[in-house]
C-alpha positions in Angstrom: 24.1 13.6 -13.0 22.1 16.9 -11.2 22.5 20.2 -11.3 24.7 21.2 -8.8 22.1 22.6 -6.9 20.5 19.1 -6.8 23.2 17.6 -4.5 23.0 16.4 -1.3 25.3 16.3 1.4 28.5 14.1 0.2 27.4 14.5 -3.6 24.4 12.3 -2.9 21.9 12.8 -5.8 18.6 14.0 -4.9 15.5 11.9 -5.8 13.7 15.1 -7.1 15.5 18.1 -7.2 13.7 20.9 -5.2 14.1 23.3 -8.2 11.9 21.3 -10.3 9.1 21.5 -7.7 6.2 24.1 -8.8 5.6 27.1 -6.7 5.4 26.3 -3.2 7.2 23.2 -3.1 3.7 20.9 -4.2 4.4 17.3 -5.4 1.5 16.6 -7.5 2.4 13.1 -8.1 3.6 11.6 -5.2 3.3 7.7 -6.7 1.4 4.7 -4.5 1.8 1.5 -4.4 0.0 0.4 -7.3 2.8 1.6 -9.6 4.9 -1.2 -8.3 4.8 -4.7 -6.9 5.3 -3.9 -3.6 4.0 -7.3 -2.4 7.1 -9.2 -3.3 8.8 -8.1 0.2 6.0 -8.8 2.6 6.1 -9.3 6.2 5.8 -13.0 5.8 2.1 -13.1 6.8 -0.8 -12.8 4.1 -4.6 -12.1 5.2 -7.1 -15.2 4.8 -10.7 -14.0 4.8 -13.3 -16.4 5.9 -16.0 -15.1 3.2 -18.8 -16.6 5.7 -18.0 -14.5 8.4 -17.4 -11.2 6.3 -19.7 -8.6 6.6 -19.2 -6.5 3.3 -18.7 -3.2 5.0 -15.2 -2.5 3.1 -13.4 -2.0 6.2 -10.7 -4.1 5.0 -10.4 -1.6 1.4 -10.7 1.4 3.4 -8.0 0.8 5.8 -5.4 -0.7 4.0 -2.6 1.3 3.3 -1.3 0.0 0.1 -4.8 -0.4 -1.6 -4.4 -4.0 -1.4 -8.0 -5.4 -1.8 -10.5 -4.6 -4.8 -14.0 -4.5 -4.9 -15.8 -7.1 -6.7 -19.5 -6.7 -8.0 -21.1 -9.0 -4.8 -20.0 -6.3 -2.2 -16.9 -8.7 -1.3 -13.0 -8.0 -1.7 -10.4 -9.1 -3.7 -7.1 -9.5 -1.9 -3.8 -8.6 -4.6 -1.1 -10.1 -3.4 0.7 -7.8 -5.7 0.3 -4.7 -3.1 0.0 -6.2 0.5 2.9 -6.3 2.5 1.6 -8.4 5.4 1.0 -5.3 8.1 -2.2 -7.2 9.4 -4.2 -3.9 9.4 -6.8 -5.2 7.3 -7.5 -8.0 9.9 -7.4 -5.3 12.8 -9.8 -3.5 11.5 -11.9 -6.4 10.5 -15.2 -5.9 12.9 -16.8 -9.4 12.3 -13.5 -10.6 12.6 -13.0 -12.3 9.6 -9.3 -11.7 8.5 -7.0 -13.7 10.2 -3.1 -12.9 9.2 -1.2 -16.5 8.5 2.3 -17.3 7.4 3.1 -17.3 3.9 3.6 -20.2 2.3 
């Protein structure tokens, strides 16, 4: 249980007490995705590259909010399943237009 001081309203427990926090309130490690399959409750789409039409620029890597794709040694990207939650950014942001967002199988 928390301190006291750790409460919320109602006697909710706080996630991180704000008394643990260092000197002007910083969270140095605010987590990511990466530390947990976030994947497993995706949208219901999944990104399909056509690897013909991809232009290598790492659009796809840079834009994607949960780190999602991987950069492999040819300049191309690996999609994780693990991380993606379906958002379709990737495919937005995808200038040759080679991400298309499909329905999960």
């Amino acid at each position: 249980m928390a301190e006291k001081s750790c409460l919320l309203g109602n006697n909710v427990e706080a996630i991180q007490c704000w008394t643990t926090l260092e000197n002007g309130c910083l969270i140095n490690d605010a987590g990511c995705s990466r530390e947990f399959n976030t994947g497993d409750w995706r949208t219901g789409l999944k990104p399909l590259i056509d690897w013909e039409k991809c232009a290598k620029c790492g659009r796809c890597y840079s834009y994607c909010p949960d780190m999602a794709f991987r950069p492999k040694g040819d300049g191309t990207y690996d999609w994780l399943s693990d991380y993606c939650k379906g958002c379709g950014i990737c495919a937005s942001e995808c200038p040759a237009d080679a991400i298309t967002m499909v329905e999960e199988e």
